[in-house]
N, C-alpha and C positions, 0 to 999 in steps of 0.2 A: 620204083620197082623193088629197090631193099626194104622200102620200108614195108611193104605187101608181105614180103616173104618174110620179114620179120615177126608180122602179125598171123602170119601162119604157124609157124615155128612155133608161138607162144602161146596160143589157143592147144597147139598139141602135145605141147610141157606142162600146160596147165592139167590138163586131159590126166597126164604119168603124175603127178603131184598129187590129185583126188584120189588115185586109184588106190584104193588099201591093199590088194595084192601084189603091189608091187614095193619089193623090201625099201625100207627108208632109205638107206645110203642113195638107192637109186633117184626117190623122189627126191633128197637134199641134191645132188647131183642136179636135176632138173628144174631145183627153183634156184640155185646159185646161176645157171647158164638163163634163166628167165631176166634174174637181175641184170646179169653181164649185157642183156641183148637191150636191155632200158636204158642204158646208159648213154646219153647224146654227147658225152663230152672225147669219145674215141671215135676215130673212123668205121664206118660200118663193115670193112672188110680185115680189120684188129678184131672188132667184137664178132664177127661170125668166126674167123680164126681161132679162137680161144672157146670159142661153145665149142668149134668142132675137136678139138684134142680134149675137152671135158667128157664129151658124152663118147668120143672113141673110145677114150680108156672104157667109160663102164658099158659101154656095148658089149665087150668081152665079158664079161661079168658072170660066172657060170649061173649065179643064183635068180635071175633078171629072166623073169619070163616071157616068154616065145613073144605073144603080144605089144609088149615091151621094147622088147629089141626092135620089132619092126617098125615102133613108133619113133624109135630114136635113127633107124639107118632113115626113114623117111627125111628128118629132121636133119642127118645130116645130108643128104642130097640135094636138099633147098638152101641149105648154107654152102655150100661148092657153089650155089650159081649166085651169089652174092658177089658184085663189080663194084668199085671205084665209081 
């Protein structure tokens, strides 16, 4: 199940990565939480943990457009249902 929702998560960061309208900090933002979610050497609920306080901060982001944003609150509502 985490790992489904991981590969969803990461199809949709990759998605914000391509996007050239959306400012860099944002897509660096989105491939550092890509890498963090690669990583098999932490628990899957440390690595959703830590995507989720990355992409919170820049969810607030006033420059992050509309689209944007809603790819990332998506992204973080699939990581909340990330268990043990």
């Amino acid at each position: 199940m985490n790992e489904e929702a991981f590969d969803r998560v990461n199809q949709i960061l990759q998605h914000i990565m391509e996007d050239t309208s959306v400012p860099r900090n944002i897509r660096r933002a989105a491939e550092e939480s890509k890498d963090i979610l690669a990583k098999d050497d932490e628990e899957p609920t440390i690595r959703a943990s830590t995507v989720i306080s990355i992409l919170d901060e820049i969810s607030n982001d006033p420059n992050i457009p509309i689209h944007a944003r809603t790819l990332i609150w998506n992204v973080l509502s699939e990581l909340e249902s990330v268990r043990d």
